[in-house]
N, C-alpha and C positions, 0 to 999 in steps of 0.2 A: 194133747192133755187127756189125761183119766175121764172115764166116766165120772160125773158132779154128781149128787145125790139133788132134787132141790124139794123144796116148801120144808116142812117143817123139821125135816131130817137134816139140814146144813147147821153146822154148828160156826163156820165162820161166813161173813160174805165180805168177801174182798174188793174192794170199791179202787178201781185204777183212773183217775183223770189225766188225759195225754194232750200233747198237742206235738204233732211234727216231731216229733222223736222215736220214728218207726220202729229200726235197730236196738234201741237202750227199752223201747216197751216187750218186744219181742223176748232180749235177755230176762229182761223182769218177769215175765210169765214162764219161761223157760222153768228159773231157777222156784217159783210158785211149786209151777208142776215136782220137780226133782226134790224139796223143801221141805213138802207140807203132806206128812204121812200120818200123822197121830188124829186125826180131828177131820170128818168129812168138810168141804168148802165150795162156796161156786163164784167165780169171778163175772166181775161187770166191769166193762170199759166206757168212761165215758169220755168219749172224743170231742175235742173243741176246736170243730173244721178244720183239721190237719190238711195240708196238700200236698205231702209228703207220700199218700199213700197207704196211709195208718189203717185204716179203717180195714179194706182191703186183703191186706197184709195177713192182718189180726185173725180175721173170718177165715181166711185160708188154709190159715199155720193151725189155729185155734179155734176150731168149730163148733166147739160148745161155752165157748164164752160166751158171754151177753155181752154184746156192742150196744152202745146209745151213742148213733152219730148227730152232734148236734150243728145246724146249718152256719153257726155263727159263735163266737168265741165266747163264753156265757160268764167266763171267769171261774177261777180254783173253788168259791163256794157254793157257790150255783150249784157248778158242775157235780158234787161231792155232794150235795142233798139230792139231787138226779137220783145218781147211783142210791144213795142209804135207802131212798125209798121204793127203786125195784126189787130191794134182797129182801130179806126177813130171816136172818141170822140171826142169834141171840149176842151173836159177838160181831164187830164191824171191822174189818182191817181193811185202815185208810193210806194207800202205799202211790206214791210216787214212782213213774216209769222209768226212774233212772236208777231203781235200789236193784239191789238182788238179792234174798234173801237166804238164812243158813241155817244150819242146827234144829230144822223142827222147831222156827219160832214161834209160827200159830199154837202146836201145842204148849210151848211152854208158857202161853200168854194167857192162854185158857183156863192151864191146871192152877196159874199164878192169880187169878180173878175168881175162880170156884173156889179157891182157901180164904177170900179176901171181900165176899158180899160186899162191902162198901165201899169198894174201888170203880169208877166211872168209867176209869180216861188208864191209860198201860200205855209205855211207852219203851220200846227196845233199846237197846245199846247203837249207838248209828255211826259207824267209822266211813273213815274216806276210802277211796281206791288204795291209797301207801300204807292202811291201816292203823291211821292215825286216828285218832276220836274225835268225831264232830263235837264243838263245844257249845253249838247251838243248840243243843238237849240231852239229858235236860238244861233247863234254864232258870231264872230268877225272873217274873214280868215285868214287864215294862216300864222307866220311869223316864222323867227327862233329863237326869243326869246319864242313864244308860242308851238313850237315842244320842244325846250329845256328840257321846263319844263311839256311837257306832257312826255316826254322821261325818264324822269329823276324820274318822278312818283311826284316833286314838286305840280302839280296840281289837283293830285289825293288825297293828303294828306293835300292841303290845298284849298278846292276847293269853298271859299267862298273870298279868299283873294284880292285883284285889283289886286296885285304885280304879283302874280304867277298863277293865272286864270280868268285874264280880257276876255281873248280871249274868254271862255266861257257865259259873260256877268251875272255874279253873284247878281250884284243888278238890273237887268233888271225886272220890272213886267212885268211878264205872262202870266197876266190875260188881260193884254192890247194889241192892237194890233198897227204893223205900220213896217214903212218900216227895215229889215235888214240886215246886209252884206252876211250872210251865214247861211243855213237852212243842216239841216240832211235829208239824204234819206232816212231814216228808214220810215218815212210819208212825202211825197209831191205831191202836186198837181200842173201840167202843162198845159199853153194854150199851145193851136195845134200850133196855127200859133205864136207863139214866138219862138215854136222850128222848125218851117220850118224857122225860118228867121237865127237864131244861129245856130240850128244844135243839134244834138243828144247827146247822154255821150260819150267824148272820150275815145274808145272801150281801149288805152294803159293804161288805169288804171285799172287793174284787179277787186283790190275789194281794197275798201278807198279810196277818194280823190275826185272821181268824180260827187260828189253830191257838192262841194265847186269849182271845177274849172265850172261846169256850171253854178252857182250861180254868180262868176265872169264874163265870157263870156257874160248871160245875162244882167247883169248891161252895161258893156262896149260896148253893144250893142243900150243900150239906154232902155232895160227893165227893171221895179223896181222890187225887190225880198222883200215879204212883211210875215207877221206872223199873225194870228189868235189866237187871247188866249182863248176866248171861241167856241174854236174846239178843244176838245179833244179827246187825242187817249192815250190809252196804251199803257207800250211799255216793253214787258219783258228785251230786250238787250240779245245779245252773243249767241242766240239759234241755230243757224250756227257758229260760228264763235270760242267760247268754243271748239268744235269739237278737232278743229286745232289752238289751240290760239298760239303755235310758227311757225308756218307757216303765220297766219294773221300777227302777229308781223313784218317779212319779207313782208311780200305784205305791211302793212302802212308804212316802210323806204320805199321801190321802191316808192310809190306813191306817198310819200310829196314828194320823190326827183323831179319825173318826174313833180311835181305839182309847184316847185320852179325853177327847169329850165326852163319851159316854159310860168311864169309867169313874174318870178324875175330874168331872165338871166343866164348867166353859173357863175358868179361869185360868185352870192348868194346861186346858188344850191351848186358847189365847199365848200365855207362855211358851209353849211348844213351835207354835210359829215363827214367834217372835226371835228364838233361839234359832229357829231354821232360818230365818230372812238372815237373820246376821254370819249363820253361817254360809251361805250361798252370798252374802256382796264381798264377805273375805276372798272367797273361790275365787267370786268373778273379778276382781281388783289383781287377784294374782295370774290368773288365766288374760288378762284382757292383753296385756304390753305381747305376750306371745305369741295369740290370737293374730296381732298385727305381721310377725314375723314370720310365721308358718298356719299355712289353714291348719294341719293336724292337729292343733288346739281352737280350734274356732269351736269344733261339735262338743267337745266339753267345755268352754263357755256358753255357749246357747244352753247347753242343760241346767247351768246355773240361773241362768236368766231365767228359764222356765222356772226352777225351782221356785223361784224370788218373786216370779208372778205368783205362785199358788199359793203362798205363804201372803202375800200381800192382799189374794184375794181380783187379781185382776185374771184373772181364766176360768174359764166354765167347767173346769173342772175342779172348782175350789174346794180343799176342804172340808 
């Protein structure tokens, strides 16, 4: 990678959190480096005890990065306030080790936030590998008609529909850009001083949520959360997250929960579970006769049952 400029001459600071995705971090700095021409940058990696060999790797290929290996796995928000407060960039890009990025996005993100003072929160265009459009951002926030039916996989099997994937914003062009309620962390960009004024990722969201509760906070604070459709990035998806996909499973209940308590009160959150318990004893009533027949469905019955405890409140990591 190029010589960084750093302190008060970096105009972005790119904040990477990894875990055991050595190869898809590697391309991600790659495409950094080859990318990001308009706008001096200095990247930070923060590691969450990969054993893959990440760390390593990184320091080898990429000598002027900033590594922060941390001993133990801290979670996506943790980790991302690490990183925001080693930089001091006036701009933050918050990137995912499985994107790759195009077109000189940093500077278009930059020049698109200096016309635009009262923009917080920038959010690029994020396509898949086939170049199809992630329809995960922008987004609509959160409600529990739109958990329901992400829950229930309605949204995944109909994901073009108003009824059952509005919250995704399906007929939205995005190629266009302008202001909207909720953006993905997988790619975002941050002004400094919007988050001194709001405040960091609420570190009690492990990993999911907390890219939509800040996106709320800074609205409610009087900052606009806006998108860019001619900034694009790549975005493989799951490349963490696949790993342990019924453990992420449990961490997205914890987090809409704790994302509906403290947005929408206890009663809404209450309803939320309540919604989840029934959907996970439908699961498990249809999983169970299977279960019997072949183990291959026994690990997705236990996930239900797990579900069904955290919703009921019998596990320690309730809610």
């Amino acid at each position: 990678m190029s010589p960084m400029p750093s302190g008060e001459n970096v105009q972005v600071s790119i904040v990477i959190v990894s875990w055991n995705v050595r190869q898809h971090l590697l391309a991600c700095l790659h495409s950094v480096e080859e990318q990001t021409k308009g706008v001096s940058f200095d990247v930070t990696i923060v590691d969450n005890a990969s054993t893959d060999g990440t760390v390593e790797a990184v320091r080898r290929a990429f000598p002027r990065v900033h590594v922060i290996a941390n001993a133990e796995n801290v979670g996506f928000a943790r980790a991302c306030n690490q990183g925001i407060r080693e930089t001091n960039g006036p701009h933050i890009l918050l990137l995912n080790p499985d994107c790759l990025l195009s077109n000189d996005i940093c500077t278009l993100m930059v020049q698109y936030l200096a016309a635009r003072p009262g923009v917080g929160m920038l959010g690029p265009h994020i396509r898949q590998l086939d170049g199809a459009d992630d329809l995960h951002s922008p987004r609509l926030l959160p409600t529990l008609w739109s958990d329901f039916c992400d829950r229930s996989g309605l949204a995944d099997r109909f994901p073009r529909s108003r009824l059952v994937a509005r919250h995704h914003m399906p007929d939205w062009d995005r190629s266009i850009s302008g202001s909207v309620e909720g953006l993905s962390g997988a790619c975002l960009m941050l002004v400094r001083r919007a988050l001194e004024q709001v405040g960091l990722f609420d570190e009690g969201f492990f990993m999911f949520g907390e890219d939509v509760d800040l996106c709320l906070r800074m609205r409610r604070a009087g900052w606009q959360v806006h998108y860019r459709g001619d900034a694009i990035v790549t975005h493989r998806g799951g490349a963490s997250t696949n790993q342990v996909r019924d453990s992420m499973v449990r961490h997205g209940l914890i987090s809409r929960q704790r994302f509906f308590r403290k947005h929408r009160g206890p009663l809404y959150a209450l309803a939320h579970r309540a919604v989840n318990a029934l959907l996970a004893v439908v699961k498990l009533l249809t999983l169970a006769p299977w279960s019997v027949i072949t183990w291959r469905q026994r690990p997705r019955a236990y996930l239900q049952w797990q579900l069904l405890c955290l919703c009921l409140g019998m596990n320690h990591e309730n809610p």
